[in-house]
C-alpha positions in Angstrom: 8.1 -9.1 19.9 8.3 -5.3 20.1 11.6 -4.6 21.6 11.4 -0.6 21.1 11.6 0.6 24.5 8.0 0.2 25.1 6.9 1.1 28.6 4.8 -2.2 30.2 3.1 -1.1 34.1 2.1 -4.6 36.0 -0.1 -4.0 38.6 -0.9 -7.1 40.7 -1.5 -7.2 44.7 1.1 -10.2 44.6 4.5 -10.0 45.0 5.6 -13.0 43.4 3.2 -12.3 40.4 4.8 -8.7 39.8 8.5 -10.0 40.2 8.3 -13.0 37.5 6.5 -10.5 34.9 9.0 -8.2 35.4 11.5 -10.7 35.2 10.0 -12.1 31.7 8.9 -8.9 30.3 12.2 -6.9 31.3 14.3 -10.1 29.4 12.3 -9.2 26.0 13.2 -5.5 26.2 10.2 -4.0 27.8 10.9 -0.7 30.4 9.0 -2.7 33.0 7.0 -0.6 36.3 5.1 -2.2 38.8 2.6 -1.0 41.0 0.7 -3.4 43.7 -3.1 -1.9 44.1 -4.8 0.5 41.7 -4.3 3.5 43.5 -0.7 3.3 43.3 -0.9 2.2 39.5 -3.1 5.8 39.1 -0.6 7.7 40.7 2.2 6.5 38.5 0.3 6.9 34.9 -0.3 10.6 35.9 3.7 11.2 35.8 4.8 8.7 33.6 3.7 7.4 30.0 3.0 4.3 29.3 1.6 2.1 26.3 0.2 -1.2 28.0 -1.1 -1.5 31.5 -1.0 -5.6 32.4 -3.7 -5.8 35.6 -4.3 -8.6 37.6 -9.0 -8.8 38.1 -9.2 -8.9 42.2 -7.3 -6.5 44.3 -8.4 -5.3 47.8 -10.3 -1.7 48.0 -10.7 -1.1 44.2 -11.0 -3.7 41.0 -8.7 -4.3 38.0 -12.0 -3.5 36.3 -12.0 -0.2 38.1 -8.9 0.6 36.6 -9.4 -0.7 33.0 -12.0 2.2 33.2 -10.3 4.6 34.4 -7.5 3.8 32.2 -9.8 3.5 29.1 -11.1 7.2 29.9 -8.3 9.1 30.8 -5.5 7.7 28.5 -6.4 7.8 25.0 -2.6 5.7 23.7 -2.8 3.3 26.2 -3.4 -0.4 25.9 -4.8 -2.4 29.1 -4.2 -6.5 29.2 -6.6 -8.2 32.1 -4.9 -11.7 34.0 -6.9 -13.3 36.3 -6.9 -16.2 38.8 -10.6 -16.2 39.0 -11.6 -16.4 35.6 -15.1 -16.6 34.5 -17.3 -15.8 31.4 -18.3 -12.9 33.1 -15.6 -10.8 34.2 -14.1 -11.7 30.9 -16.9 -9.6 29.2 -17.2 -7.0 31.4 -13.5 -6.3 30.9 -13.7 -6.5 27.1 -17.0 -4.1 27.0 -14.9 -1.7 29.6 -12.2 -1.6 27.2 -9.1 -4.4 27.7 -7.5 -5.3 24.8 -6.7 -8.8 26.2 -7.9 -11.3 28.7 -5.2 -13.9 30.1 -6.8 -16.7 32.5 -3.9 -18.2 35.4 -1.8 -19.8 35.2 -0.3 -18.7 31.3 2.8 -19.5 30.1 5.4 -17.1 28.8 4.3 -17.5 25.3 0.8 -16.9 26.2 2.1 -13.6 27.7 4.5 -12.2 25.0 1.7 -13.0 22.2 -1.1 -11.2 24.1 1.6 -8.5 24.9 2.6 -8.4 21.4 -0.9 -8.2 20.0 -2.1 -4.9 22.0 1.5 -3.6 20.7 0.8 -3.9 17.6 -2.6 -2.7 18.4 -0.9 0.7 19.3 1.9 0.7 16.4 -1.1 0.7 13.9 -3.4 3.2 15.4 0.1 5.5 15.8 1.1 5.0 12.7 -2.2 6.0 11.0 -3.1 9.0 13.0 -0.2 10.5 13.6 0.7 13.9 12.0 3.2 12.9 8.7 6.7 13.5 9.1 9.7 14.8 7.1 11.3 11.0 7.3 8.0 9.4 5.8 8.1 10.9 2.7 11.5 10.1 0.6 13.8 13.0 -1.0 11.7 12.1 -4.1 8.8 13.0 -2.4 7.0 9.3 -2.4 5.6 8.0 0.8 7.2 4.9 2.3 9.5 3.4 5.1 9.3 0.1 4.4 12.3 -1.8 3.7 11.1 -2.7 0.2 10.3 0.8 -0.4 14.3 1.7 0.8 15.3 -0.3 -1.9 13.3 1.1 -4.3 14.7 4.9 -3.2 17.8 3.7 -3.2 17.3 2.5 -6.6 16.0 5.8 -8.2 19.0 7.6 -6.8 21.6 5.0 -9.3 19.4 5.9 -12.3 18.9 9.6 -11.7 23.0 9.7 -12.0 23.0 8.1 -15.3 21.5 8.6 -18.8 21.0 5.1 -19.5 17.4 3.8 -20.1 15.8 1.8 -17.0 13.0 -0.7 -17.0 10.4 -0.3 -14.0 8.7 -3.6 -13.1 5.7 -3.5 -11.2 1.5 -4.2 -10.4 -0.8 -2.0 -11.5 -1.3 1.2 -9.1 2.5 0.2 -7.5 3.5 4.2 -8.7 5.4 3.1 -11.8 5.1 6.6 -13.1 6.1 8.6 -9.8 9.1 6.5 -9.6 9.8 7.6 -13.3 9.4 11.4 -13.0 11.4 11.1 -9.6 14.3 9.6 -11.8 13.9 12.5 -14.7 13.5 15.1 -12.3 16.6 14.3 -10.0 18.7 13.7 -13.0 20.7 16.2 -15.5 17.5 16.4 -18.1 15.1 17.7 -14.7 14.6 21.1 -16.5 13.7 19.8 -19.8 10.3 17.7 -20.8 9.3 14.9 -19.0 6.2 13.3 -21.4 4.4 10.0 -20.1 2.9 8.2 -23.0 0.2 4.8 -22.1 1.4 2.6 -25.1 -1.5 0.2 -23.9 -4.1 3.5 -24.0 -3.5 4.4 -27.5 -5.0 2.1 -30.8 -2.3 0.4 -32.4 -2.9 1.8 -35.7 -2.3 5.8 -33.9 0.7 4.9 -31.7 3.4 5.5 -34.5 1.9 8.9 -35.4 1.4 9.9 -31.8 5.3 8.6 -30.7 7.4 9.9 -33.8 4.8 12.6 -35.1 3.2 13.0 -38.6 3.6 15.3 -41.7 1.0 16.7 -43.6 -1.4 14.3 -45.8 0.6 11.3 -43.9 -2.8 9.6 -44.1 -6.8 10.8 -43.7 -7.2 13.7 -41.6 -4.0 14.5 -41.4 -4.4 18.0 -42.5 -1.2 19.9 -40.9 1.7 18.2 -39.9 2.3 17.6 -36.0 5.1 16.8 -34.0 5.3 13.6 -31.6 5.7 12.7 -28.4 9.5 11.8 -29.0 10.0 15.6 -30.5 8.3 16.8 -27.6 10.7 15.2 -24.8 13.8 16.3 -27.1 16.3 17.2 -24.1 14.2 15.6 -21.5 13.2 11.8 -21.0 10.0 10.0 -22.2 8.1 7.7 -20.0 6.8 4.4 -22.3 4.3 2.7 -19.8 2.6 -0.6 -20.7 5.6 -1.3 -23.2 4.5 -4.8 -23.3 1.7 -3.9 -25.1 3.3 -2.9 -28.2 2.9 -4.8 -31.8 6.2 -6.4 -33.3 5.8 -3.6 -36.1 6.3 -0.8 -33.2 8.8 -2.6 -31.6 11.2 -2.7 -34.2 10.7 1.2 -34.9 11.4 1.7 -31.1 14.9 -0.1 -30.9 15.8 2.1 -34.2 15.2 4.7 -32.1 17.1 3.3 -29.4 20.4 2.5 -31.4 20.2 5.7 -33.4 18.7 8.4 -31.7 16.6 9.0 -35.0 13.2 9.9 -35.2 11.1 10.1 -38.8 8.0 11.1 -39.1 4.8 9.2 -40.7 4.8 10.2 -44.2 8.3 11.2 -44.4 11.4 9.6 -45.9 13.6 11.7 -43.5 14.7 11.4 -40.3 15.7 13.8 -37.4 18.0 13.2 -34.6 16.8 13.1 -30.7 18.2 13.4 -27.3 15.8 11.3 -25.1 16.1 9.5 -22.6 14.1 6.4 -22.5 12.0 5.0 -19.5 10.0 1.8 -19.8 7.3 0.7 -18.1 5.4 -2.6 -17.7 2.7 -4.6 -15.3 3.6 -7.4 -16.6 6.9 -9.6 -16.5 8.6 -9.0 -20.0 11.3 -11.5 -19.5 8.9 -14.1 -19.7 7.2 -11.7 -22.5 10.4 -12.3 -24.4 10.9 -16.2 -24.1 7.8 -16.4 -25.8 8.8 -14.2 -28.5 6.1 -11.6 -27.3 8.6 -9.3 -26.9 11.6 -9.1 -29.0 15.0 -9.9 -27.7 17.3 -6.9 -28.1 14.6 -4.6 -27.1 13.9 -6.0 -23.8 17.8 -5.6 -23.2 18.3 -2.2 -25.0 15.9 -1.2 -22.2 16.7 -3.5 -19.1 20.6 -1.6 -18.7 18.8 -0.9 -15.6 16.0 -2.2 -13.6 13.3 -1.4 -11.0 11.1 -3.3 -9.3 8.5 -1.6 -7.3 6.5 -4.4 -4.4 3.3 -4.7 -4.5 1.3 -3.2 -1.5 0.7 -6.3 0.4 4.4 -6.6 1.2 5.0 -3.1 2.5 4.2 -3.3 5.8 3.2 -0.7 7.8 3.3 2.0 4.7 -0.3 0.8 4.2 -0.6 2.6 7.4 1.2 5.8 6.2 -0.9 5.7 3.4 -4.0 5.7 4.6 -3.1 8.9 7.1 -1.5 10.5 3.9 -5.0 10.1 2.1 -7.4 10.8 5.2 -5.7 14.2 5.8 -5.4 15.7 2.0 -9.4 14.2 1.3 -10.4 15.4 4.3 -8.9 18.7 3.6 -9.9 18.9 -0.1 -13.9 18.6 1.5 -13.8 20.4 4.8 -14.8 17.7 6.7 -12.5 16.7 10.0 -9.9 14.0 9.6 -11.6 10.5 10.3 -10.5 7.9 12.8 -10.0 4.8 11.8 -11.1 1.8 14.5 -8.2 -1.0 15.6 -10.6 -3.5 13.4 -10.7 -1.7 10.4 -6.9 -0.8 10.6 -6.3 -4.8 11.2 -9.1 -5.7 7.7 -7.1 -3.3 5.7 -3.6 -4.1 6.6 -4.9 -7.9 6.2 -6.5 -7.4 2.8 -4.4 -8.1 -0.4 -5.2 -5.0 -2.0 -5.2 -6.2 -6.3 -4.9 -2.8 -7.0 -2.2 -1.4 -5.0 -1.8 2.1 -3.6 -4.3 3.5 -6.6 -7.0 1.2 -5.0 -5.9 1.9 -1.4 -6.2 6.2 -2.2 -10.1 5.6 -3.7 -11.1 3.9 -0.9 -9.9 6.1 1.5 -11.5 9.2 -0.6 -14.6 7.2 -0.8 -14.8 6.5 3.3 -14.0 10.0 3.5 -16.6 11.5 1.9 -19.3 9.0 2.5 -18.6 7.4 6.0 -21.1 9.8 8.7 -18.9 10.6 11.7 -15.8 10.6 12.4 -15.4 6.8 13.4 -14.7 4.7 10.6 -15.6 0.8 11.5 -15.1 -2.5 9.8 -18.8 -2.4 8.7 -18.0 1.0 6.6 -15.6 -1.5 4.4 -16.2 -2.9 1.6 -17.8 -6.3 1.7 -14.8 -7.9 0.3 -12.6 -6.2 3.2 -14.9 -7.8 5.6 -14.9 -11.0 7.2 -18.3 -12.9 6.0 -19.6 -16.3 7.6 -21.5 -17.5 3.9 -18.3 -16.8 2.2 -17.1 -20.4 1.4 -13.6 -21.0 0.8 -13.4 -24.4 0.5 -12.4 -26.6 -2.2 -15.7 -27.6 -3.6 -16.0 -24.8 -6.1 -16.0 -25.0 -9.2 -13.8 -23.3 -11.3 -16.4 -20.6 -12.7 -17.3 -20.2 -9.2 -13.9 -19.2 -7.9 -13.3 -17.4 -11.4 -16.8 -15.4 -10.8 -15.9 -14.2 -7.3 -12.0 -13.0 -8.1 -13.3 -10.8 -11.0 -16.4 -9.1 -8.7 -13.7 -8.4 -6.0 -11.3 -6.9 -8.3 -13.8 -4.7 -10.0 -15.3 -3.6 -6.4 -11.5 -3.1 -5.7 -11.4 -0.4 -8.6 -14.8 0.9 -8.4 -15.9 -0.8 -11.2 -13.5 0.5 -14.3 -13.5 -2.2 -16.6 -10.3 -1.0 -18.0 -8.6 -1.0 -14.3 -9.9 -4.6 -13.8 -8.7 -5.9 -17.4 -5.3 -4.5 -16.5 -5.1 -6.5 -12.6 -6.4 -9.0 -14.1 -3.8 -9.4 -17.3 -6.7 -9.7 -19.9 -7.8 -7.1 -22.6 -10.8 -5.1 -21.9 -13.1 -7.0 -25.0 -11.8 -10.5 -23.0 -13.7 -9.0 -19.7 -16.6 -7.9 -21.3 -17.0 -11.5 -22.6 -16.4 -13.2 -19.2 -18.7 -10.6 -17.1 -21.7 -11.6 -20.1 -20.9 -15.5 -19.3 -21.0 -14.9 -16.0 -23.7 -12.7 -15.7 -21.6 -10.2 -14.2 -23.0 -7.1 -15.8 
């Protein structure tokens, strides 16, 4: 239940009706008013604010559907919940189409009543959360949005590791913000003035990694015609950012925990060696202790860079951020085209809080760009979703699929989920790119 103070007006011609849901509501934490006839009920919602409005149907002079209108044009963050002792088909449409959130039939029992109450709450949190203006509190000292508990953690977290020099391994799905929880540890630490250089060990070929981390000298190999620092050299002073480090060959691997015990660099093509102060941060979408059992990932490493560990949750467990996200993303999109901020409809808020988003925030800040820009008018609606976002009647979800079958449909929603990148979708779902290309051929998912 939502025990924040919300403000609850009952109106109801009869007297016993308004004293037990005032009695009930006021015992969950609700500021309770009562008003017996509609007129009464306007009088007090022009003086006093209030974020559900529980009417009973039939009242002398003028209808509970009367007010649901009046409500429903006058007070744009205001929820209305009908009860009724007459109940029919009828006035339960007519009360929906006017614009009531809820429609309780008499006699209900109290949990009937908190969970209807409780729905057209949450109904409000959402649509405040997600189109109110951003403020100073949603966005952490690091300057990443979130208010979740999880995302408390995580902040709390980064502010241990930006004390220290010792090298931190950041856990996490693809599009979690890996990399802005790394740059918020270098640049909050003692190194923030010098280099911070990200380097995608899973973006770079295996055979250039060792000249692109620790640099080359001249006629090291073919086409190397002038000698060239690395990225190591580069971050000397500062901190270097190794995402993907699970992707990394044995051969690499042993090269890298040299570096880590002697703070020695060499070259490709050189017999020397030259001393660095870098900080290491390490990266990886995928669960390197696991990595290591099965000798994937060697031993020491993975403890020469586990001193310290973050984990950053997924999307799907961080509540109402989604929310905060999605205004974050509307606003600057909206900004960056010139087009007016959308509004996003109590159904489509509820499909994309619901949906398990495979792609994380990276995912959640396309689609918003892409509804932006391509959604006409300023309503955005469940049927402006993506197909996977949207409820569908043919979908079957059963268990008389077969394996290809379910197989199929998981890799066509997560490449819809990342507008198609291949290389996004081989790294959700934990398979190389050449692995895909093979399945989507078999599948006859080109």
């Amino acid at each position: 239940m939502h025990k924040y103070r919300s403000s609850i007006l009952v109106v109801d011609d009869a007297p016993d009706t308004l004293e037990i849901l005032d009695r009930n509501l006021s015992s969950k934490g609700f500021n309770v008013l009562t008003a017996s006839n509609v007129a009464e009920a306007v009088q007090l919602l022009e003086s006093t604010p209030v974020d559900l409005v529980i009417t009973d149907l039939k009242m002398p002079m003028i209808s509970g559907l009367d007010l649901v209108r009046h409500v429903r044009e006058n007070l744009k963050n205001t929820r209305i919940m009908m009860i009724t002792g007459y109940a029919s088909i009828e006035s339960a449409v007519e009360a929906l189409k006017l614009g009531a959130e809820e429609y309780l039939a008499k006699p209900f029992t109290d949990d009937e009543l908190y969970s209807a109450v409780d729905r057209s709450l949450s109904k409000l949190k959402d649509r405040e959360t997600v189109h109110h203006d951003l403020d100073d509190t949603a966005f952490s000292k690091y300057g990443i949005l979130g208010k979740s508990v999880a995302m408390q953690n995580v902040f709390r977290a980064v502010k241990k590791a930006s004390a220290t020099s010792a090298t931190v391994l950041i856990a996490g799905e693809s599009g979690t913000g890996k990399e802005l929880v790394a740059r918020a540890i270098h640049y909050n630490s003692a190194r923030s003035s010098a280099p911070f250089v990200p380097v995608n060990c899973g973006g770079i070929p295996e055979g250039l990694l060792e000249s692109e981390l620790f640099g080359h000298v001249k006629g090291a190999f073919t086409g190397a015609t002038a000698s060239r620092a690395g990225f190591f050299q580069t971050a000397d002073g500062g901190t270097i950012f190794l995402d993907e480090i699970g992707e990394t060959c044995q051969s690499m691997q042993v090269k890298l925990l040299r570096v880590l015990q002697s703070k020695e660099v060499g070259m490709v093509g050189s017999d020397r060696t030259r001393k660095v102060d870098v900080r290491i941060l390490a990266a990886s979408n995928k669960d390197l202790f696991n990595l290591m059992k099965t000798g994937a990932i060697r031993e020491d490493l993975y403890f020469r860079l586990s001193v310290l560990s973050i984990s950053i949750p997924p999307l799907r467990e961080r509540g109402d951020d989604i929310l905060l996200l999605i205004n974050y993303y509307a606003e600057t999109f909206s900004r960056e085209s010139g087009k007016p901020i959308p509004q996003f409809s109590d159904d489509a808020l509820r499909a994309l809080k619901e949906y398990s988003w495979p792609g994380n925030v990276r995912e959640l800040e396309n689609l918003v760009q892409r509804l932006v820009v391509m959604t006409d008018g300023r309503l955005i609606d469940v049927p402006d979703l993506p197909s996977l976002m949207r409820f569908s009647a043919r979908r079957e979800n059963g268990l008389n699929r077969s394996l290809a079958e379910v197989e199929a449909d998981h890799i066509r929603n997560v490449l819809a989920s990342v507008g198609g990148n291949k290389t996004r979708a081989a790294e959700i779902l934990h398979i190389d790119r050449k692995t895909l290309r093979e399945k989507l051929k078999k599948l006859d998912l080109q």
